[in-house]
Structure formats: structure tokens, C-alpha cells
N, C-alpha and C positions, 0 to 999 in steps of 0.2 A: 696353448701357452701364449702364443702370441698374441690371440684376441686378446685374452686377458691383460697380456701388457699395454696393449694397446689403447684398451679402454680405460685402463688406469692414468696413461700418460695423457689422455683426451679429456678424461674428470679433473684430473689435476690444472689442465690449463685452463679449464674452463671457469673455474673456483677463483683461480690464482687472478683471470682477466675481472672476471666480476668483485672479488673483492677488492682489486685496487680502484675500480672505476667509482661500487658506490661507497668507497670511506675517505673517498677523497673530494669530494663534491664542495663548493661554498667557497667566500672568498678569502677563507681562511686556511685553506690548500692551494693558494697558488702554487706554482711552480720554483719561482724564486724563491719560495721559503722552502720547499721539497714535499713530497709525499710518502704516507706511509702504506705498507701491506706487509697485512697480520703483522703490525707494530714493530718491522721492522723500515727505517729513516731511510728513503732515499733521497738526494739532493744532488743537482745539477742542471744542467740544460735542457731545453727543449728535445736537444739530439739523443742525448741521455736516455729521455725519455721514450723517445723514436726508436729508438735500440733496446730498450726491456718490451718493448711492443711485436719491435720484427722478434727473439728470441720465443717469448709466449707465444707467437702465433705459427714459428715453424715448431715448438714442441707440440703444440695442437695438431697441426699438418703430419706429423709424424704420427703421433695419437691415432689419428683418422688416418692415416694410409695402411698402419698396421692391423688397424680393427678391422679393414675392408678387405685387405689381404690374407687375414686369416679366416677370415669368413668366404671369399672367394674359395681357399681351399678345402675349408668344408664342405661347402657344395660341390665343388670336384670330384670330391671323395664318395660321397653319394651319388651322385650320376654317375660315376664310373663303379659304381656297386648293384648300382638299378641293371644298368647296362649287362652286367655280367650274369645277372638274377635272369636275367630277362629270355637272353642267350642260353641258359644253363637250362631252363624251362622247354625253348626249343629243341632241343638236343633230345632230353628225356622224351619229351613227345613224339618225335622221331622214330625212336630207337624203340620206343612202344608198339606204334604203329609197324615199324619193320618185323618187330616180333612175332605182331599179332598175323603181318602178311604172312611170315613161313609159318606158322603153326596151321593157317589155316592150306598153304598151298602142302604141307604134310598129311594133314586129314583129307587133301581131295587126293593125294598120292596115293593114299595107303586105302580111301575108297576104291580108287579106280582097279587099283589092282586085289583086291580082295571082290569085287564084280566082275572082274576077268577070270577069276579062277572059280568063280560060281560059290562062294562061301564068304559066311561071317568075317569081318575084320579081327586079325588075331587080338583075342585078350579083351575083347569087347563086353562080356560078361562080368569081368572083373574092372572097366572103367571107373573108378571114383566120381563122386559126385561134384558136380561143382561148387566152390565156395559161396560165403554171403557175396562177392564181390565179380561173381559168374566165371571166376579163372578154373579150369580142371584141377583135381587136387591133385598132388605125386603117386605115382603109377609105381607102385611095389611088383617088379618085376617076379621077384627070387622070395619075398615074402620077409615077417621079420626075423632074423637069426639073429645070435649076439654072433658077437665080434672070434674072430679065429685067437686060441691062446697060444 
């Protein structure tokens, strides 16, 4: 919202500066007879004049401090989004990885102690296959029953 005003206020002065400058041209705008913008009369002094100049140019200044300031925080908002994307990526990769260390320090568990007792690892014949994706599929312990009524 604020770009938006911003660049509004920044259109507007920049219209308002160019239209007074080229419909006032020639020596039939002098000053002592006064100038118009968008056909409205102004007349008075040179200081006069000097004072609708400083006012259009601090509403420009404003214009442009607003536009730059809302676009500043746009980009904030994005880098502090990247940032957190970014982070949030690390974590999961982690947390994978940590996964995939105990699954694998449970299969050298449950080898080693299924070769100490001289036999098959229990339930071994029953292992499901791995997925497209190489994860072991869920191990149906007790098999499918429905639900207790």
C-alpha cells in the first residue's frame, strides 16, 4: 500500500513540475503577469514562485522516499522468507539423515545379534519390499485384523 501511494505522490509531482514549466514558456508568461497550471492563475512574486517549487519538490521527495521504503520492505520480507526456506531445508536434511543413521545402526543391531544366536534375523521372511523411492515398506507385525468392537 505504500508503494502504491508513494508512486502516486511521485506521478503527481512530476506531471504537476512539467506541466507548469512547458505551458509557461515565452514572453507572454512572464512572471509579473503570473502563470498558469492546468489553467489554474497564479500570480505573484518571484518568492511565490520559489515556494510552489520547494512544496512540489518536497511532495516528489516524499513520493520517492515512500516508493523506496516500501520496496525496501519488500525485499526484507523476501530475504527473511529465503532465509527461513533455506534453514527449514537444513533441518529436514538433518533429521533424514539422523533417521537413516538409526535405522541403519538397528539393522547392524539386530544383525549382530541374530549371528550371535546362529539364526535368521526374526521376521526376515516376512520383510516387505522396498518402495519406488528404496524406503522398506511398514512391517505388519500381527497382520491385518479389523478394528476391536
Amino acid at each position: 500500500m505504500i508503494v502504491i501511494l508513494g508512486l502516486i505522490l511521485l506521478v503527481a509531482a512530476v506531471v504537476v513540475g512539467v506541466a507548469g514549466v512547458l505551458t509557461n514558456t515565452g514572453s507572454a508568461h512572464a512572471l509579473p503577469h503570473g502563470f498558469a497550471v492546468f489553467g489554474y492563475h497564479v500570480t505573484g512574486s518571484t518568492g511565490t514562485l520559489f515556494l510552489y517549487g520547494i512544496i512540489v519538490g518536497a511532495v516528489a521527495l516524499l513520493g520517492l522516499s515512500l516508493l523506496l521504503a516500501g520496496a525496501r520492505r519488500t525485499a526484507r520480507r523476501g530475504r527473511t522468507a529465503r532465509h527461513g526456506l533455506t534453514q527449514s531445508r537444513r533441518e529436514t536434511a538433518a533429521a533424514g539423515k539422523q533417521r537413516d543413521d538409526l535405522i541403519d545402526q538397528r539393522d547392524t543391531a539386530r544383525a549382530q545379534t541374530a549371528q550371535a544366536r546362529g539364526d535368521a534375523p526374526p521376521g526376515d521372511a516376512h520383510r516387505p519390499e522396498p518402495d519406488a523411492d528404496g524406503h522398506p515398506g511398514r512391517l505388519h507385525l500381527f497382520g491385518h485384523r479389523p478394528a476391536h468392537r
